[in-house]
Structure formats: C-alpha cells, structure tokens
N, C-alpha and C positions, 0 to 999 in steps of 0.2 A: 650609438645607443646599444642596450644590452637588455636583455629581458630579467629581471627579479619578481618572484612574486608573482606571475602574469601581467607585468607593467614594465613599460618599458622607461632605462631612466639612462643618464650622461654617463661618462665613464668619471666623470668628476664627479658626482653623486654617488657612483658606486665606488669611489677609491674613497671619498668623505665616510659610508657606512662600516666600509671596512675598516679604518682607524678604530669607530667608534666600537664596533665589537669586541676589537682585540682591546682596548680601554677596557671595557665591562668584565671582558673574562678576566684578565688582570688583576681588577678592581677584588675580584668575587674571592680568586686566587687568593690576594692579599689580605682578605680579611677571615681565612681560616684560620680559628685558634691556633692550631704547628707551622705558620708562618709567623708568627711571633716568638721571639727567645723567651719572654716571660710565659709561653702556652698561652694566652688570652685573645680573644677574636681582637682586632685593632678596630679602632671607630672607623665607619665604613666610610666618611668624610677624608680622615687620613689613607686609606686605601686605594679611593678613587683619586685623592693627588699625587700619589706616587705610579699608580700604573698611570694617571696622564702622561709624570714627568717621564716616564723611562718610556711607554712608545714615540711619544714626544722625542724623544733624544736629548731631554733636557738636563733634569739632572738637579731642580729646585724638588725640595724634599719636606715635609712639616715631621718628622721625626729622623734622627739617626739612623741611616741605612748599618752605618758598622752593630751597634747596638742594639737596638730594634727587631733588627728581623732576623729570624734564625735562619740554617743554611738553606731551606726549603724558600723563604721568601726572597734569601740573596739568589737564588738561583732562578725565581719567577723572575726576577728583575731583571737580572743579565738576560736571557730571553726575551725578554719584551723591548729590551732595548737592542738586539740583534734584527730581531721582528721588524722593529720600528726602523733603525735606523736606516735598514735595506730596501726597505719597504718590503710588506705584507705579498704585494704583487709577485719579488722579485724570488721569491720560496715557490710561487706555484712553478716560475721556469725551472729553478732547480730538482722540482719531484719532478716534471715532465722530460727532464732529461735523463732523470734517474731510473723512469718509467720508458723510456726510448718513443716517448710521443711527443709527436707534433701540439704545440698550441693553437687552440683557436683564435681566431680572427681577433675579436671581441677579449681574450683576454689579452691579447699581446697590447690591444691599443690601449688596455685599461693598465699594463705593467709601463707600457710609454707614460701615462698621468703621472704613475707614481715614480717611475725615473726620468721625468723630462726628456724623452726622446720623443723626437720630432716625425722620426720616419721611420718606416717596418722596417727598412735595410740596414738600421741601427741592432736589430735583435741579433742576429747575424755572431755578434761580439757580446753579448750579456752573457751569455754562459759564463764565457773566459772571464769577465766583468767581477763575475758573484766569486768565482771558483777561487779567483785572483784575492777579492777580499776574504775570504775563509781564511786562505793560505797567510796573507799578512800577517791575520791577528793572530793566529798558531805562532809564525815566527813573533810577532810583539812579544806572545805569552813567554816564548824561550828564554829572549831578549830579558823581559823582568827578572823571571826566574833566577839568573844567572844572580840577578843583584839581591834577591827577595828568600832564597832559602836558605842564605846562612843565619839571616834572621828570626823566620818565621818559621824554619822546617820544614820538610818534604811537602806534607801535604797543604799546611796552611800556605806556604810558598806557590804549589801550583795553582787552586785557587786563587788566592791574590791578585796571581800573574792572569791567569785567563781573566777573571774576573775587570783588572782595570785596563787588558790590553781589549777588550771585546767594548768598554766605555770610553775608551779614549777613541779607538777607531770609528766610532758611531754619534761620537763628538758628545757625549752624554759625558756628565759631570757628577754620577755617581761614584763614591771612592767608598774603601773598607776598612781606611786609618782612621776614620774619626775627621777631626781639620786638615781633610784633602791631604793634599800632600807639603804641610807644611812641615812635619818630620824627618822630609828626606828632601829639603832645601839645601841640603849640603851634597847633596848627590847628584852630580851631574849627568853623570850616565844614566841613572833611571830618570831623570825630567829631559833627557834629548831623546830616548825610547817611545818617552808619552807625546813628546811634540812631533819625531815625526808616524807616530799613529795617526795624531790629528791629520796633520798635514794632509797624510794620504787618505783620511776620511772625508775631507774638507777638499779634495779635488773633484770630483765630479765624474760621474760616468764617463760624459764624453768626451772628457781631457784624460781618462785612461785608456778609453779607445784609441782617440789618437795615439797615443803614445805607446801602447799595446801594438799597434798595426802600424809602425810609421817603416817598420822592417820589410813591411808589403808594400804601402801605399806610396812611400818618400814623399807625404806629403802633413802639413798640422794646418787645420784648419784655423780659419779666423776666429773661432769660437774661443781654439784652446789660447791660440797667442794671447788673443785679449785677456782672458781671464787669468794666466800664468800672468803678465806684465804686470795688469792692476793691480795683484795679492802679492808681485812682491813691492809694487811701486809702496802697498799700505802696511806690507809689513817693515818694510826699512821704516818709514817713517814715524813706524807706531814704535820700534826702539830707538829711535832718536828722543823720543819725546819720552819715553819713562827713562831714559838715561839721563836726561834734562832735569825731569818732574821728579826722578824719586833719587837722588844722591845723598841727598840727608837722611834716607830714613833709617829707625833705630836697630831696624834688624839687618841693614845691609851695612852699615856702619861698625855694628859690636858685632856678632857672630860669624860673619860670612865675612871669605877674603874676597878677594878681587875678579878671579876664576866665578868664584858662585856667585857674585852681584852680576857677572855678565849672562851667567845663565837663567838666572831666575829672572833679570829683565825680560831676557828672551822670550820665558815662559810665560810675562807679563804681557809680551805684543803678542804670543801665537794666540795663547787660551781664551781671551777673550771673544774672537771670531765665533766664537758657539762652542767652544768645550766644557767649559765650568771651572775645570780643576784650578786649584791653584796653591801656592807654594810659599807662597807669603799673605797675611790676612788682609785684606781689603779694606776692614775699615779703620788700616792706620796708613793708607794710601794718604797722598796730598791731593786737593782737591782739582788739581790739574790732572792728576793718576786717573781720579775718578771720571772726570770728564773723559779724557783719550777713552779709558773702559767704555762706559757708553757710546760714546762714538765707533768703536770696535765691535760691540755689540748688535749695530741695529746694521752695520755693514752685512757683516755674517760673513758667510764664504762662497762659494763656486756653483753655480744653478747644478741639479740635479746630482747633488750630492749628498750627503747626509747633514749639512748643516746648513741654518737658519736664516733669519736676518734677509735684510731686499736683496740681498746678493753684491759680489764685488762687478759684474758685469753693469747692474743696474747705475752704481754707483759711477762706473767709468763711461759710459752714454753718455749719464745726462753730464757729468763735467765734461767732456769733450763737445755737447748741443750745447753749455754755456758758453764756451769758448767761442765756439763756430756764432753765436748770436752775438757778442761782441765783437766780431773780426770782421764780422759778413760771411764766412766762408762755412760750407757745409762740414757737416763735422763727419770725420772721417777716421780710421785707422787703419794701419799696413796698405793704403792706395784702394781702399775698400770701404763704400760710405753705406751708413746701417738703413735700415730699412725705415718707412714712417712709423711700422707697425711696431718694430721693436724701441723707438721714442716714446712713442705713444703707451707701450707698455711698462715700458722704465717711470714714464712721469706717472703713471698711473698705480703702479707698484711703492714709488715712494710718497707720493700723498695722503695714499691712502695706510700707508706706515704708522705716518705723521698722525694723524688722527687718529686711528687708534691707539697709539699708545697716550696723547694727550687726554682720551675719551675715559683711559683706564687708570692714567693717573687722577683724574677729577677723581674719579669712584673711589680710588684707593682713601686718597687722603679726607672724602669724607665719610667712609664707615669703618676705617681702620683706627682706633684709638691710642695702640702701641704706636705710631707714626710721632703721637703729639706735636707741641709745634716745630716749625720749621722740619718738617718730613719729607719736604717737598722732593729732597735730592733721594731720598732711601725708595720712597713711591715712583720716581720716573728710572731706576736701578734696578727695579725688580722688574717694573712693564718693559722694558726692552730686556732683561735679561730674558725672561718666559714669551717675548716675541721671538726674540732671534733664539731661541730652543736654545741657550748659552747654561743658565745653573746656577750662576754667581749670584751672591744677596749678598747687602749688608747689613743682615742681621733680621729683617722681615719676616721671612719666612715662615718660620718656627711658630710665630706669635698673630699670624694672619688668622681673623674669624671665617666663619662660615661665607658670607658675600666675598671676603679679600681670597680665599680660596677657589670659588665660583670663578672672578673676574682673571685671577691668575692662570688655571686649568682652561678657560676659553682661549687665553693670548697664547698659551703651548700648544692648543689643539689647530689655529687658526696658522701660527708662526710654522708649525710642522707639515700641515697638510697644503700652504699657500694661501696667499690673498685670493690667485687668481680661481683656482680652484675651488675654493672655501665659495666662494663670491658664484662661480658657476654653479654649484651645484644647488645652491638657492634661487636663483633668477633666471637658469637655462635649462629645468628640466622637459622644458616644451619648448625650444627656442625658435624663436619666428624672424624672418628676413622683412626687415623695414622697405618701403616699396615708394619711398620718394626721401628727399633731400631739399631743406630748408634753404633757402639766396644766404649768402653769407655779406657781413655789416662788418665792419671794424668797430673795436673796442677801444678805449686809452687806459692804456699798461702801466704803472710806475710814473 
C-alpha cells in the first residue's frame, strides 16, 4: 500500500493512475495547435488515441504519424512511447540515481508492478537494466543511421534513426515513412536492425538480468530458460508457416529476390509478437497469413518486458498442464514442476484474454459501420492487435467512430498496464483475507 491523496491504495492502483496521467498529458500535448503540420489543434478524440497508442506501446494510430504531426508532436510521441514502454516507474529509479538517492520502500515495490519483479533483490540490476536499454537504442539509432542518411540527410537521417530505433525497441509500431516500412523491404540490413531492436525489447527484464549477471552468478534461472525456449520454439514455427502460407504472394514473387522473401518472412514471424511494423501490407496476406498474425498477436512476448499479449510463458504452462493432463504426469520443465499459483495464473490470464477480446469484437462489429459485412476477420485483427499492444490493422483504424475508438484505447490501456493489474486495482483496493473454504464436489468435464 502507498498513501495518495491521504488515502491509501495498491501499488497496482497506483501504477493503473500513473498510466492514466501520462495518457492525459500526452493527450493535452497532442492536441496543441504546433503539434500539428497543418498548425490546427487535432480533434481531441484523435489525440487522446494516439497518446493511448504510443504509452501503450502500441502503435494503432487514427491519423498519419509521418503526416499529421509536425516535429513537436513526433517528438511527444517518441517520448511517450520511451515513457511507456519502460515504464513511468522505471525513470523515477534513473533520477534517483542520478540524484545519488536511495528509493523508497513503496516506490521500489510500485517500479516492481510495473516491471514484473518479484522480489526487492531484483532492483539490485535495474539500474544496469534501464542504462542497458538507453544504450541499445543509441546503438539501434547508429545502426539505421548508417542506412538512413544517404537518403534522408544528416538531420532527417538522425531523426529517423532515433526516432524508429526508440519504437521498435519499445515494441511500438509507430513508423515516419508513411506504410511502415514497406519502402525498405528490399533492405535487409535495416529490417534485421528493427528485428533485433524488438527482440531485445521483447525479452524482458529478467532474462536481462540473467544474462547481465550470469558472469557473477553461472547461473539462468528457470524463468529465463523457459521463456528463451518458448519464443524461440514460437518463432521457428511462426517462419515455417509464412514460408508455407505466403509463397505465392505478389510482392514476394515480382519485386523481391530470394534473399528478401527470407527476410521479410522473418520480419513476418518476429513483428507480429507486439511490434507493429511491417514490411509488406497485410491485407494482401492469405488468409492463413492472417490467422498465424493473430495467433502471434495475442501470444505477445516475454513477462516484464515491454511487450503485450498473455505472454510466451503463459502460453508454455498451460501446453505443458495439457500435456501433463493427458499423460497423467505433472507438467514440468528443466526437472522443475511450476507452481499451483503460476497454473492458476496462466489459466486465468488466458481466459480472461479470451473474453475480452470476444466481448470487444461483439462491440466492434456492431457499432462500427466501415466493418460492413463479413468484418468479422478485420474486428477480431484490431482487438488483439490493441490487446497485445502490437499496431497492425487491416485497414480499421483510420475509419473507427467515437465507441470503436473508446473500445480500442480500453484494450491498449488494459493489454499494456495487464489483466492482472488492471483487474487489481478495481477489486483490491481494500483487499480482505477469506476466512473459510467451501468441501469441494466434483464436476463432469467434456
């Protein structure tokens, strides 16, 4: 608990309000007349969905970021999505070390909320954590650079560069070519830059630490194995399957040789995990494309990292509890069996996935009229893209009303801040200890 206000409230409640302010000022930011290229204030409806998207980490936009907004509001945005993707918490440890102070009790356990760390002996390594992701996206920026200024010039080049290396590492799907990076599909060394930005956004605090510390410790916890195995078990498979699903298609056929069909696949299985970008347009994917996407989508990546989705850990439990329930044998990895709690979290993280994005698709497809019929695929495309903080539409976006806007900016605020959190800071601001337990009865299953 932490005091606001003269009230005391969750550290989950208080990580949910701090989203919600950097949202607002954002919002406020965005809708200054010289945040717009044309000087005109932006409708405050579109302001308030894009500072959703960028603290969000998402990266769904209802105007042209290249276009739209002059360098004052590209520059709110890259900020808000640094903000966001770190989390809000993870800037108080960096002034307090810059300030050579200790943090408080209360805010250390409130930067734990918003980086998934378990225990105070984890903070230890955030410094090196934060300092570490600074330093990447400075090199990403170098890294574009090299490719980006003989096109665009010194200065547009260095922008550029910082600009999509600070979105790709933050797993945010805002780009400043216009159709993402469909331009520079023939470049492979800038879409291997932006994948492993992601990548390294997409691993997670404390698979850096391990890996950060494994020169002290000689040790990687189960956490990390598990979660390196699952994301690469899902990334081979996710290129198997666009290698499969997308051989025919017309832009890897005519334009692109051989070399670039294997990378933009590539870019096909990483980006969908929660980045956005993409390199070829989506809605001339095959319908099998699109599916693997969604499925990639509501995955997401690595717990306490910067991107979205029930996670690849969530994902790897409960296949290994179905296993272990057809075998008889308790499900287990590396000689290490999970915990009830962590079952019980997994089946509870993905159900309640489930339902929501079902709950958001009902809504979409009936007060959205640009859907018409058969929309059904374009409405369950956007609600898992804006759950799993991913970016990608097919075509939706732009043309969403004020409710399909409302129901979008909940599923990025919900998918970015956690179920389980989100869910806390409503129902546990005064949480009470149940003080009996019901005879348990069997049920018939299937």
């Amino acid at each position: 608990m932490i005091h606001l206000f003269h009230r005391r409230i969750t550290f989950s409640l208080a990580l949910t309000i701090g989203f919600l302010i950097m949202i607002l000022i954002g919002s406020i930011l965005l809708s200054l007349p010289f945040a717009d290229k044309a000087g005109q204030a932006t409708a405050y409806s579109d302001a308030l969905f894009t500072a959703t998207s960028a603290v969000c980490v998402t990266g769904l936009s209802t105007v042209t970021t290249a276009t739209h907004w002059s360098f004052f509001g590209q520059l709110v945005i890259m900020i808000l999505v640094e903000v966001g993707g770190l989390g809000f918490m993870t800037f108080a440890v960096m002034l307090s070390n810059f300030a050579h102070q200790r943090m408080s009790l209360g805010a250390r356990m409130l930067t734990g909320e918003a980086l998934n760390l378990n225990h105070l002996s984890q903070f230890r390594v955030v410094r090196l954590i934060i300092r570490l992701s600074l330093v990447i996206q400075l090199i990403g920026a170098g890294l574009l650079f090299i490719a980006l200024e003989p096109k665009l010039g010194l200065g547009k080049g260095i922008w550029y560069s910082l600009f999509h290396s600070v979105a790709a590492y933050c797993n945010a799907g805002f780009d400043l070519f216009g159709p993402s990076l469909e331009q520079l599909n023939n470049n492979p060394y800038v879409l291997t830059v932006i994948m492993l930005l992601i990548g390294a956004g997409s691993f997670g605090f404390l698979v850096w630490r391990d890996l950060l510390t494994y020169h002290i410790r000689h040790k990687i916890t189960l956490h990390t194995r598990f979660a390196l195995t699952v994301g690469l078990i899902i990334l081979v498979l996710s290129i198997i399957g666009f290698l499969f699903s997308e051989q025919n298609l017309k832009q890897f056929s005519g334009s692109l040789n051989g070399v670039d069909r294997f990378f933009n696949t590539l870019f096909l299985a990483v980006t969908p995990r929660t980045a956005g970008f993409f390199s070829v347009p989506y809605s001339k994917l095959s319908t099998a494309g699109i599916a693997i996407t969604i499925i990639l989508m509501f995955i997401g990546g690595t717990p306490g990292s910067t991107a979205g989705g029930v996670k690849t850990s969530t994902i790897g439990i409960l296949f290994l509890q179905s296993i272990g329930t057809f075998t008889g044998k308790e499900p287990a990895f590396s000689h290490r069996r999970f915990t009830r709690d962590n079952i019980n979290r997994a089946l509870t993280l993905f159900f309640s996935a489930i339902l929501l994005i079902i709950l958001a698709t009902l809504l979409l497809t009936m007060t959205q009229p640009s859907l018409g019929h058969n929309g059904v695929t374009k409405a369950v495309f956007e609600a898992v893209s804006a759950f799993g903080t991913v970016g990608l539409t097919l075509g939706l976006t732009p043309h969403l009303n004020l409710f399909g806007k409302i129901i979008i900016m909940a599923l990025m605020f919900i998918g970015r801040v956690g179920i389980y959190t989100f869910m806390y800071s409503i129902f546990k601001s005064h949480p009470t200890k149940q003080s009996y337990r019901y005879p348990e009865e069997e049920i018939i299953v299937g």
